[in-house]
Structure formats: structure tokens, C-alpha cells
C-alpha positions as CSV (number, residue, x, y, z in Angstrom):
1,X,227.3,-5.9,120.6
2,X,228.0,-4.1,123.8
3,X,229.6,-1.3,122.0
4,X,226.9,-0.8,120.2
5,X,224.3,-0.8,122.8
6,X,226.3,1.8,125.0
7,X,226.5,4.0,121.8
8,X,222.9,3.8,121.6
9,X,222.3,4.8,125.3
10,X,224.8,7.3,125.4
11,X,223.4,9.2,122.3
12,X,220.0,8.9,124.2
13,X,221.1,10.4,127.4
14,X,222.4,13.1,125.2
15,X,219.7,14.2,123.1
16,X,217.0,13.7,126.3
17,X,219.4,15.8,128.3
18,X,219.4,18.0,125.2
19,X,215.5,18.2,125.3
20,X,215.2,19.4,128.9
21,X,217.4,21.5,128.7
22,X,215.8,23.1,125.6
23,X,212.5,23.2,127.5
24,X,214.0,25.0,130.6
25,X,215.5,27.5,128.4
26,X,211.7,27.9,126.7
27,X,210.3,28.3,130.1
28,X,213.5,30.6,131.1
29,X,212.5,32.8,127.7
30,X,209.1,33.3,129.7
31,X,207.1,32.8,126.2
32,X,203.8,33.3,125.6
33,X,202.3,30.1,124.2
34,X,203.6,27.9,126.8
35,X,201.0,25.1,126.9
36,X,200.3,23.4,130.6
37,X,201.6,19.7,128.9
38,X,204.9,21.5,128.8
39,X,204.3,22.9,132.9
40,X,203.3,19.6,133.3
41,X,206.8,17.9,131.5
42,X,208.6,21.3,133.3
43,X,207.5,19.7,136.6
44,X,207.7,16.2,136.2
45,X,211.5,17.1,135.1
46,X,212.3,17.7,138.5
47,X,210.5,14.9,140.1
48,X,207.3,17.0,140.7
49,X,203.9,14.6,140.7
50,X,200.5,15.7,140.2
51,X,197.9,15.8,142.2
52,X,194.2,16.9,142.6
53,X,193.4,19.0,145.3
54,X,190.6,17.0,146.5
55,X,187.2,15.7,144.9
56,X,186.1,19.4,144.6
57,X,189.0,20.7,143.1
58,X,187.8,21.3,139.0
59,X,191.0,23.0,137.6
60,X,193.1,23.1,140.3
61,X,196.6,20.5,139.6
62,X,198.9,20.6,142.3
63,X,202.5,19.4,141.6
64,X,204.0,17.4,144.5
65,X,208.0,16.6,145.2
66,X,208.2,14.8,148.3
67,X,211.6,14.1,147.9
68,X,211.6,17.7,149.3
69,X,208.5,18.4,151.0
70,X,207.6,20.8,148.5
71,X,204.3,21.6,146.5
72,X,203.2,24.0,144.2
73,X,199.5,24.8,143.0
74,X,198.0,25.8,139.6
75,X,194.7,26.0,137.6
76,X,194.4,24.1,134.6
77,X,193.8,27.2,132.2
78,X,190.5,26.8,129.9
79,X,189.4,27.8,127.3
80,X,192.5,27.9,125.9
81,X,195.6,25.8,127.1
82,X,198.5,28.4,127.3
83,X,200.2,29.6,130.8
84,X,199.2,33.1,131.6
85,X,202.2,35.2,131.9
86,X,201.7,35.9,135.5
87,X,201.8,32.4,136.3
88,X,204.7,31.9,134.5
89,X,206.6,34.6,136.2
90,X,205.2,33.0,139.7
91,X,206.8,29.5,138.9
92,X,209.8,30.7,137.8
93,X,210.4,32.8,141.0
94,X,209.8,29.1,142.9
95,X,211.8,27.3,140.8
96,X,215.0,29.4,141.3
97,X,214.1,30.1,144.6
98,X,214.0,26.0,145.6
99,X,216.8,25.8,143.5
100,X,215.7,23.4,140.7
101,X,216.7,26.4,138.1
102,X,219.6,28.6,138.3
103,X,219.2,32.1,137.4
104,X,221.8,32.0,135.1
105,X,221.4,28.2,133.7
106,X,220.6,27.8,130.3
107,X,220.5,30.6,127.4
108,X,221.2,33.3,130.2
109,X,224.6,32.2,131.4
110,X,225.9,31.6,127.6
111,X,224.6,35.3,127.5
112,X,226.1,36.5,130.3
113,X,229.3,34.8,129.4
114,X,229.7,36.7,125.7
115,X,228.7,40.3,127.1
116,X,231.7,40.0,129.4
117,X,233.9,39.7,126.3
């Protein structure tokens, strides 16, 4: 019975890490129909909360890690839901900059790795 409950929770830890991983390297691919519920997943990933930016704030989200003292600000988009491209660009800069992604984690580095060859 133990056995079998550590299987289970080791395949789980596999396939979750599996999932973030897969949605860094969709972020890292910079696409264009990145929806804010996966910036919002991106962030929470990395222990990011969310917060308003006061009563006033409409569309404005900001994502909070005080682990780290850090925060990062973004409007919700509307109409449609999907991440402007300069945005994207934006958070990726912070996000290897604060270290939370390496520029060559992911997609990249296996890249990298193969043109060496």
C-alpha cells in the first residue's frame, strides 16, 4: 500500500513538473496567443500573488513575491484575452533578469546543446 501511494505521488510530481516546464518553454517561444490565465499560472509558478492596485485600479493586476520583495504590473487585456507581444517580451526580460528563468532553460538549452554537435 505504501508502494503504491509513492508511485502515485512520484508520477504526479513528474507530470506537474512536466506541465511547468512545458508552459515556460510556451512563454520562452514568445507565442502569440498567450492568454493572461496562463501569465497568471506563469506567475503563480514562481510564487508570484496577485493583487489589485487599489480600488481604482480597472485592469491593472499586479503580481506580488514577497519572498523576494519583488512586483511586477500588468493590464488585464480586453477585448480579447491574449498577451500583447510587447508585454510578453517585457516579462520575459524580468523573469531572466530576477532569475526565475534562465536564458537558456527549457527548449533553448536542448537547442543550443545539438548545434554544438
Amino acid at each position: 500500500m505504501f508502494l503504491q501511494l509513492y508511485l502515485v505521488t512520484f508520477a504526479y510530481q513528474i507530470n506537474e513538473m512536466g506541465t511547468k516546464e512545458k508552459l515556460v518553454d510556451r512563454f520562452k517561444s514568445q507565442p502569440k496567443d498567450f492568454t493572461f490565465e496562463e501569465l497568471v499560472r506563469l506567475f503563480r509558478q514562481f510564487d508570484f500573488d496577485i493583487g489589485a492596485k487599489g480600488k481604482t485600479s480597472d485592469s491593472r493586476i499586479e503580481f506580488i513575491n514577497e519572498e523576494r520583495s519583488l512586483s511586477y504590473g500588468v493590464h488585464k487585456p480586453h477585448p480579447a484575452n491574449t498577451i500583447k507581444s510587447y508585454v510578453m517580451k517585457q516579462v520575459l526580460e524580468f523573469l531572466i533578469e530576477n532569475n526565475f528563468i534562465d536564458k537558456l532553460y527549457g527548449k533553448s538549452k536542448i537547442q543550443r546543446i545539438h548545434r554544438k554537435c
